[in-house]
Residue, then its C-alpha position, 0 to 999 in steps of 0.5 A: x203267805x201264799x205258797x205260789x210266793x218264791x220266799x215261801x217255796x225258798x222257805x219250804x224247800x230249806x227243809x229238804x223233806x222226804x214228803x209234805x203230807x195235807x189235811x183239809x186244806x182246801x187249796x190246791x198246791x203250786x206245781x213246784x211245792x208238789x215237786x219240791x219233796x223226794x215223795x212228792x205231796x200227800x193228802x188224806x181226803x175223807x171219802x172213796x175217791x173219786x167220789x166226793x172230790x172237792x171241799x165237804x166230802x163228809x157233808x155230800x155223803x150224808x146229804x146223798x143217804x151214801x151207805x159206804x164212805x172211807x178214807x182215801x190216801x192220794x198222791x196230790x197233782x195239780x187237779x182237784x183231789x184227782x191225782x193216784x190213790x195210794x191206800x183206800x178204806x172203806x168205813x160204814x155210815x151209821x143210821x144216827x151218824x152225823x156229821x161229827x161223828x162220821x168226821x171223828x171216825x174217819x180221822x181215826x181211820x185216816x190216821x192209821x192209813x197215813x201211818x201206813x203209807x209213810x212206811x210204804x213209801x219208806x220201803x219203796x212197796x207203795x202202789x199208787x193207782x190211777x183214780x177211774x174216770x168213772x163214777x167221780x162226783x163233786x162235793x161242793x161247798x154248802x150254800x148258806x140256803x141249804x141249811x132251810x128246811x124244806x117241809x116238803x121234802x120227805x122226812x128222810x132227806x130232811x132227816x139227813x139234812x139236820x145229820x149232815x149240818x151237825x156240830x156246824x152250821x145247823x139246819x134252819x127251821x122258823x116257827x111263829x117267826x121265829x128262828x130255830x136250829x134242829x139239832x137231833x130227829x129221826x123218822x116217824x110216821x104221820x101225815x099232814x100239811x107239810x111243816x104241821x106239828x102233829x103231836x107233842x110228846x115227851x119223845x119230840x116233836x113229830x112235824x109232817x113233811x112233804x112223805x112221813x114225819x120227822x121226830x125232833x129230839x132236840x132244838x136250839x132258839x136263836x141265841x139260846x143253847x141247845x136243848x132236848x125237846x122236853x127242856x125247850x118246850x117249857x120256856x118255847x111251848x108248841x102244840x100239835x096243830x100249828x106249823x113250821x114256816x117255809x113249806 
């Protein structure tokens, strides 16, 4: 049931609760649900806001070779993840994070920040400050095209492409018309045509892109499951010379 429905919001308001706190979940609330608890609607929004308002915060970080994320703990309004930040945290990204593991390291911190504000708003020393009208980027929902590698690219956006499609939906790559996903790489040097294998070897596959190379570590075909390279290569032999598709 909608929560712009009058049963739904009779519903909520039975409750009587102090706040209604929101996690990923993508909607924007009705003003009469964010009016209806004592300390309004609380959302926990994976970034430092206001950058990467909007729907895939941890994947547009990743994407855009963000060295800082965080978690922001923001008091909901009627725009879009616009409303005043209540408590903010930074958090590193790693060199090998993905989108996995960023997301578990940030729901941890979230939590304990969400566990903060509670109590601050129970004591009535919470601060709530304005968002800067500097500075504020979108993260939109992934296009179904974005997960095609691009051979062309340069290694280190191909690279956060695979980190930033991992556990879903994966990155796309095609190979003698084959479908393939690229679960794990990292950069490399070596040069050729873009989408070249240039060698085969126990530590991956180096393929050329449009500026260096990419080292795919671990691979999964089209309805198979996924494997490191070494295990993938004895059932999908490739050898150096030939090339990926989509270049």
């Amino acid at each position: 049931m909608s929560l712009r429905n009058a049963q739904a919001q009779a519903e909520l308001r039975h409750f009587r609760a102090d706040v209604i706190v929101v996690a990923a979940y993508g909607l924007i609330l009705p003003q009469p649900v964010l009016e209806l608890p004592r300390y309004g609607a609380i959302n926990i929004h994976a970034s430092l806001l206001p950058r990467w308002r909007g729907a895939t915060p941890i994947q547009r970080a990743l994407l855009a070779g963000d060295r800082d994320t965080g978690v922001s703990i923001m008091q909901m309004d009627a725009g879009l993840d616009t409303g005043p930040v209540l408590m903010q945290e930074k958090l590193s990204i790693l060199e090998d994070d993905t989108m996995g593991t960023l997301h578990d390291r940030l729901a941890e911190l979230g939590a304990k920040l969400m566990a903060q504000t509670l109590d601050e708003l129970e004591a009535g020393v919470v601060k709530a400050i304005p968002q800067s009208a500097e500075g504020v980027t979108y993260a939109a929902k992934l296009d179904r095209r974005e997960a095609r590698v691009d051979w062309r690219q340069g290694a280190v956006t191909v690279n956060r492409q695979v980190r930033a499609l991992n556990p879903s939906p994966g990155a796309d790559a095609r190979v003698r018309g084959v479908e393939l996903k690229i679960w794990r790489c990292a950069t490399a040097a070596g040069q050729g045509y873009a989408g070249e294998i240039l060698n085969v070897g126990p530590r991956g596959l180096c393929v050329a892109c449009g500026e260096g190379a990419l080292l795919i570590t671990e691979l999964q075909r089209s309805g198979g499951k996924r494997m490191a390279v070494a295990e993938f290569l004895r059932g999908f032999p490739l050898s150096a010379g030939e090339r990926f598709e989509g270049q």
